[in-house]
C-alpha positions in Angstrom: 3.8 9.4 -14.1 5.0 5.9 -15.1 7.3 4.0 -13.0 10.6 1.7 -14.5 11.0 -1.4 -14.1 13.5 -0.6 -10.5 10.8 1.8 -9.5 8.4 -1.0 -9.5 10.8 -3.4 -7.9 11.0 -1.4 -4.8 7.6 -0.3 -4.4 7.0 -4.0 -4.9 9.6 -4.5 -2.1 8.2 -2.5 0.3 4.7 -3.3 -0.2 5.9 -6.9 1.3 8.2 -5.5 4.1 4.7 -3.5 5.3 4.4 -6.8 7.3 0.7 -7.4 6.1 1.2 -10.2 4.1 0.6 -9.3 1.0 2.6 -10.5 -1.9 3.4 -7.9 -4.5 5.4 -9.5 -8.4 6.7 -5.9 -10.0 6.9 -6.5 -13.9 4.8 -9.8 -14.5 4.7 -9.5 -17.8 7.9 -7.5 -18.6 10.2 -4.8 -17.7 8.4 -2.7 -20.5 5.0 -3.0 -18.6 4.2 -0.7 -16.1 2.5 -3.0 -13.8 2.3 -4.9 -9.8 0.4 -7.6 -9.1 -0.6 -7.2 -5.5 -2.1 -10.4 -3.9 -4.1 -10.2 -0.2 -3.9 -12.6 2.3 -7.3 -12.2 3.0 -8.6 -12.3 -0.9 -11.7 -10.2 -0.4 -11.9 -6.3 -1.6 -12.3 -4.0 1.2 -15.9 -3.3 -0.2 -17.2 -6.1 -0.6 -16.3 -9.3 2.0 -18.0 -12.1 -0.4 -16.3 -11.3 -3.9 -12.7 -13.2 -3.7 -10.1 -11.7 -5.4 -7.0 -13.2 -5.7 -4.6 -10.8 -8.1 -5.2 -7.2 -8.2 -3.2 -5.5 -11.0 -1.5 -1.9 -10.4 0.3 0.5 -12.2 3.4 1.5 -10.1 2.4 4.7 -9.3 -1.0 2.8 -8.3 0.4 0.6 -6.0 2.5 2.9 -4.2 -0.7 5.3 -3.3 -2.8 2.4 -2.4 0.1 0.9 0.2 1.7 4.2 1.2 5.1 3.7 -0.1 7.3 5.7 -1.9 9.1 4.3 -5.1 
């Protein structure tokens, strides 16, 4: 199910107050666009420690599964 744009503010929101240090932007390019950017501290994935990633795009619904939070 899509998440608006105050669903993704809060996931957002509590994504950052996880105290990982990751830095989550809800709406980068609009209010209209269902999308988080989710930034790592550490910049690699998980699967792989040598590929850098910096920005990892999200839907709402998305990011809230992959951090455990509810929106």
């Amino acid at each position: 199910m899509a998440t608006n744009a105050a669903q993704r503010t809060s996931i957002a929101q509590k994504i950052m107050r996880l105290g990982t240090g990751v830095t989550a932007i809800p709406n980068p390019r609009g209010a209209t666009v269902d999308a988080i950017l989710v930034k790592s501290p550490s910049y690699h994935t998980p699967a792989n420690s040598t590929a850098v990633v910096v920005w990892v795009e999200y839907t709402g619904d998305a990011a809230a599964a992959a951090y455990g939070v509810t929106p």
